[in-house]
C-alpha positions in Angstrom: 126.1 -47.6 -9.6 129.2 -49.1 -11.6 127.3 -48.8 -14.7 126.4 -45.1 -13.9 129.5 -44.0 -13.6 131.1 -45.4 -16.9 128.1 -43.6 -18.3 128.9 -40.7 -17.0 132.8 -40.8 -18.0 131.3 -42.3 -21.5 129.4 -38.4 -21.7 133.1 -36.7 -20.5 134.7 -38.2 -23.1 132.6 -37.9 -25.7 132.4 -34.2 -24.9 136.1 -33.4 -24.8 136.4 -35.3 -27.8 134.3 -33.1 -29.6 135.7 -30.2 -28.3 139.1 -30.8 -29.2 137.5 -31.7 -32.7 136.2 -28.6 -32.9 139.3 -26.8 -32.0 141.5 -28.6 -34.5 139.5 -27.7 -37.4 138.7 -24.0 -36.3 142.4 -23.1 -36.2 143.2 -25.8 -39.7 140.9 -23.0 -41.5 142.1 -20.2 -40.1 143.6 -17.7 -43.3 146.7 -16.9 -43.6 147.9 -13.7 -41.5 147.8 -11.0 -44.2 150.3 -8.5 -45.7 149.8 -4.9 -43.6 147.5 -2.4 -46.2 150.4 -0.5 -46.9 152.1 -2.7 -48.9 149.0 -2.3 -51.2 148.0 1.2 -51.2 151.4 2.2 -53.5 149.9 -0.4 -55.9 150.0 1.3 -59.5 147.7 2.1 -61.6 147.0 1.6 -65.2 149.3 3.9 -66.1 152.2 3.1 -64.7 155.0 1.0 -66.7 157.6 -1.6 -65.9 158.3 -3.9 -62.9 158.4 -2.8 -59.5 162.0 -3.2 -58.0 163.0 -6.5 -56.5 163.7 -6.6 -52.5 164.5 -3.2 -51.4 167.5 -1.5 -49.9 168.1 0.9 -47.9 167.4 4.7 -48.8 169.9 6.2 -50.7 171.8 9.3 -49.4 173.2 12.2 -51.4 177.0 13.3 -50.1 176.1 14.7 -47.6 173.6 12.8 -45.6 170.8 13.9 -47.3 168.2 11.0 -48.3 168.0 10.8 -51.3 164.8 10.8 -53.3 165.8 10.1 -56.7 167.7 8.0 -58.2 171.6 7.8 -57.7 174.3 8.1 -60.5 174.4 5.8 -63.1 170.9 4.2 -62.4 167.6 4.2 -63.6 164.3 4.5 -62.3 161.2 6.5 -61.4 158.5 6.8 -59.2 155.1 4.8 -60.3 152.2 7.1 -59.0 149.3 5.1 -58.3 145.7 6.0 -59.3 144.0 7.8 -56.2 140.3 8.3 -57.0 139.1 9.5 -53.5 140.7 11.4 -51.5 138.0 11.0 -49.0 139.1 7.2 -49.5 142.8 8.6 -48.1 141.7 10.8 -45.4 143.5 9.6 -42.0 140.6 10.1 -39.8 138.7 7.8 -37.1 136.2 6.4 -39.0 137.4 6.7 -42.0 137.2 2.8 -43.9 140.7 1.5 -45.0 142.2 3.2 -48.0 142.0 0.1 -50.3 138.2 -0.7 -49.2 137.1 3.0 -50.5 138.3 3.7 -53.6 139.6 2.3 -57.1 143.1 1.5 -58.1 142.0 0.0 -61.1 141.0 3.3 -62.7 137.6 2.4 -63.5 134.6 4.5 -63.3 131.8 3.3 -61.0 127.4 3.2 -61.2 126.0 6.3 -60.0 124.5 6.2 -56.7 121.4 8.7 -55.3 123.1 11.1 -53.0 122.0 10.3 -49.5 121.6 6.5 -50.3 124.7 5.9 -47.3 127.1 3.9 -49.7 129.4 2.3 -47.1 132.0 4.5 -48.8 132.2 7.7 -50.6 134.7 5.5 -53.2 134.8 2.9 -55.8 135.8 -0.8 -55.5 133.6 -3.9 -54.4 133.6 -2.6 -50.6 131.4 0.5 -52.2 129.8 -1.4 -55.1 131.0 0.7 -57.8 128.5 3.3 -56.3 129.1 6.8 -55.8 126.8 8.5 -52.9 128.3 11.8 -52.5 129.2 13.6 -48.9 126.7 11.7 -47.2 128.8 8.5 -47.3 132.3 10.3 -46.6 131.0 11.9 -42.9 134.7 12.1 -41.8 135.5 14.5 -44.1 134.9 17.8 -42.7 132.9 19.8 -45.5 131.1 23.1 -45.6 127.7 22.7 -47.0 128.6 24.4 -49.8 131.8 22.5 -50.7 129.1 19.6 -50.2 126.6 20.0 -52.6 129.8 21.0 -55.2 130.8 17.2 -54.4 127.2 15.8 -54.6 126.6 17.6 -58.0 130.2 15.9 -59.2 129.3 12.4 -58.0 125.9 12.8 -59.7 127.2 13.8 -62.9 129.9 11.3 -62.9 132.6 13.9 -62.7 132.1 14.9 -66.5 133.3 18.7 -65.6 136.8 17.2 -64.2 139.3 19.9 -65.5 142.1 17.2 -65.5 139.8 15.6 -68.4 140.0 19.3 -70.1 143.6 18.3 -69.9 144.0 20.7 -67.0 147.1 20.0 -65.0 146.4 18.4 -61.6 146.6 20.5 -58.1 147.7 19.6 -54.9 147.6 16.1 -53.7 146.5 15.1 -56.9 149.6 15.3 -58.7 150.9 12.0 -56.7 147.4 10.7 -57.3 147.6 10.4 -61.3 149.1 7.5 -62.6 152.1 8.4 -64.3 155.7 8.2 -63.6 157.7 11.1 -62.0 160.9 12.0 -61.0 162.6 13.9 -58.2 165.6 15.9 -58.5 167.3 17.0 -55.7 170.0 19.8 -56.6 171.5 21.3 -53.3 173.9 23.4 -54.6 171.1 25.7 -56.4 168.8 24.9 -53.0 166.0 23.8 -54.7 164.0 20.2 -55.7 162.8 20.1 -59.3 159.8 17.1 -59.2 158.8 16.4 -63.2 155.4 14.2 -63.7 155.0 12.8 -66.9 151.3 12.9 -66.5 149.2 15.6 -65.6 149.6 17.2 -68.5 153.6 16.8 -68.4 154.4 19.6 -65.7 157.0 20.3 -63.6 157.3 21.8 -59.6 160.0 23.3 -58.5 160.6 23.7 -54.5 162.6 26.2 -53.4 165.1 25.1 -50.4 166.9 28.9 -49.5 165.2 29.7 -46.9 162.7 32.3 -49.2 159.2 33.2 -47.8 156.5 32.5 -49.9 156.0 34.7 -52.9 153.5 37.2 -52.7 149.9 37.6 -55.3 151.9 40.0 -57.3 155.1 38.5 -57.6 153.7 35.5 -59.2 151.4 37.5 -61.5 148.4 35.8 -59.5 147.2 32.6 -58.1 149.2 28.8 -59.9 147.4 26.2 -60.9 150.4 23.9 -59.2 151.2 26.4 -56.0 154.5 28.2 -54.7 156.3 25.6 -52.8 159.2 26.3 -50.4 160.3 23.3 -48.2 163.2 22.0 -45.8 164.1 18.9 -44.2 162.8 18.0 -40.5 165.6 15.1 -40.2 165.1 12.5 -42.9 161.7 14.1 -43.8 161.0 16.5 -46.1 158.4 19.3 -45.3 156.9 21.5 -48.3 154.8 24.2 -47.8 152.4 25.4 -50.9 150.0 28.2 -50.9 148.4 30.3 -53.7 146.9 27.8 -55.9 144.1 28.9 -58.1 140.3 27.4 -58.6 140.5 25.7 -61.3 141.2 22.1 -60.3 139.9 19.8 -58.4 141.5 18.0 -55.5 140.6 14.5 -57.4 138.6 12.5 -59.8 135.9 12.2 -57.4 135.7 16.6 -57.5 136.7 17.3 -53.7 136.7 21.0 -54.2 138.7 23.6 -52.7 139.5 27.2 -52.9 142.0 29.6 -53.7 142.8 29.7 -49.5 143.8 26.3 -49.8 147.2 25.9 -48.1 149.0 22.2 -49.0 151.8 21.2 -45.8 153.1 18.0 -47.7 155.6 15.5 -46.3 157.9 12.7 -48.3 160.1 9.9 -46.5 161.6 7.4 -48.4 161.9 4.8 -45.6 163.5 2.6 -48.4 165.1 2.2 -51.6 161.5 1.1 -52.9 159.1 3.1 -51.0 158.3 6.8 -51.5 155.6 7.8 -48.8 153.4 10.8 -49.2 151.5 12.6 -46.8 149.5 16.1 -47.3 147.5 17.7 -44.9 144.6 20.1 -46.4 144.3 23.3 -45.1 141.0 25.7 -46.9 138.8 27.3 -44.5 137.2 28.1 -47.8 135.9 24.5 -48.1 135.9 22.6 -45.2 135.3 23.1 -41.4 139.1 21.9 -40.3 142.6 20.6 -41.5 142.5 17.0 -43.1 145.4 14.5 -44.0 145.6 12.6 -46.6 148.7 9.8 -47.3 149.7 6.7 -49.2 153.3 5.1 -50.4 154.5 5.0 -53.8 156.7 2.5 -55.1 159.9 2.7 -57.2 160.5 1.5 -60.6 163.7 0.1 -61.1 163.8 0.1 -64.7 161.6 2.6 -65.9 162.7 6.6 -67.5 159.8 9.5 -68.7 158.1 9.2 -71.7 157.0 12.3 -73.7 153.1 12.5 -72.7 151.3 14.9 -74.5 147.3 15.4 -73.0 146.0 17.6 -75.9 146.9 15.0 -78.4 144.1 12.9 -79.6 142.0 13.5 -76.3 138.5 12.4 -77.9 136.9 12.5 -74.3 136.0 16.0 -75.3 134.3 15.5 -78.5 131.5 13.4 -77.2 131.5 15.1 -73.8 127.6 17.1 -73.3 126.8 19.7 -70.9 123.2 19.1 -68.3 121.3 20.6 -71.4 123.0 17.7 -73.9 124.1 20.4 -75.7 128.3 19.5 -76.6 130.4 21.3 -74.8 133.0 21.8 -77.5 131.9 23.6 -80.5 132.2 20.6 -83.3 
């Protein structure tokens, strides 16, 4: 009986020993707890220059309380826009996969996928496998079929119609989405916001701040390719409204399409001195069955000033670009 009972306890032991064994070495080789995506997803892309600014301060604030969204007397600095392939990638939906996971920020073109092949992602990067499949593999964003097979026809084609590559200035979204420095001026006593990219073919928005409804279809000799913007400030947030953009861009490299009803309610914080977050909700019952949002931060560049940036210069994209016939497309 003695001898049965040390057994017994010789079992326990053993036992618990293991356990704890086990326990020890499951928690040693753990990882790390990991940095929150945001801090990522206003990485830079290829074409942004400089360092990124050290530890940041808080926002800065114009005289009279007014964050400020530019840079402050005496300083330098711009805004490095990061390289947003997808929207779909940025869509803040249930369901949607995490913005880094679905898209490229390394401004690389991917393989081109068979539409309906269910990519995990509708985006670039090694979550998608550098594969492209089209609306099928973006189901949270809300497309009509039409607007659908537009996007399936640019994934299959690898986007060679993008008018941005026709150095066509970006629309929408897409203007934080193309990675090139910008600036924002604020100028309160004219009541307006002057934003100047240095990509994007090297435009310029201005947002009106007086109070002004939009312009109408007339006054502005037609639909903009950039949209008439009128905005205010909700507290620290600024809220711009932009309606009567034309059809000729696209809402990314990826060709979400939209249409002239498109209506843009965009929103910047700076929460920061470092950190410029965007967020634009899409509104086209043109294209798609509801509303969708779409947001990521953009950091500052503490040392960095525009650059002339000329798209029409040297762009040899075009020459060797051929239609579906393989015909060129410009007349050599």
């Amino acid at each position: 009986m003695r001898y049965r009972c040390m057994g017994r306890f010789f079992a326990i032991a053993v036992a618990a020993a293991f356990l704890l064994l086990v326990t020890v070495l499951t928690f040693s080789s753990a990882p790390a707890p990991q940095s929150p995506p945001a801090a990522v997803a206003g990485q830079s892309g290829p074409g942004a220059r400089g360092a990124l600014a050290g530890p940041s301060a808080p926002a800065p604030r114009l005289p009279d309380g007014t964050v400020n969204l530019g840079r402050v007397p005496g300083e330098k600095g711009i805004w490095n826009l990061p390289y947003i392939t997808n929207m779909g990638a940025r869509n803040v939906v249930v369901g949607a996969p995490p913005a880094e996971s679905g898209e490229s920020r390394s401004g690389q073109r991917g393989g081109l996928a068979a539409i309906g092949s269910q990519q995990p992602f509708g985006g670039e990067g090694a979550a998608g496998g550098g594969q492209r499949g089209g609306a099928a593999s973006e189901p949270w964003v809300p497309f009509q079929p039409w607007a659908a097979a537009v996007y399936n026809y640019n994934s299959l084609n690898q986007s060679k119609y993008d008018p941005e590559g026709y150095c066509l200035p970006p629309g929408g979204p897409r203007l934080f989405a193309t990675p090139y420095p910008m600036e924002i001026i604020q100028q309160p006593e004219h009541k307006r916001i002057l934003i100047i990219f240095e990509g994007g073919t090297h435009v310029w928005r201005e947002i009106y701040m007086d109070g002004r409804p939009h312009a109408s279809a007339d006054a502005i000799k037609g639909q903009t390719w950039l949209g008439h913007s009128v905005g205010h400030w909700e507290g620290d947030t600024l809220v711009v409204d932009v309606v009567g953009f034309n059809e000729g861009t696209w809402m990314d490299y990826f060709g979400h399409p939209h249409t002239d009803q498109m209506h843009i309610t965009e929103r910047f914080t700076r929460p920061n001195k470092n950190t410029l977050h965007y967020e634009a909700t899409i509104d086209d019952p043109g294209a798609y069955t509801r509303p969708w949002t779409v947001q990521w931060n953009i950091p500052w560049n503490a040392n960095g000033e525009l650059q002339e940036y000329i798209c029409q210069e040297n762009n040899r994209y075009l020459n060797h670009l051929k239609d579906d016939f393989g015909q060129n497309v410009v007349d050599h």
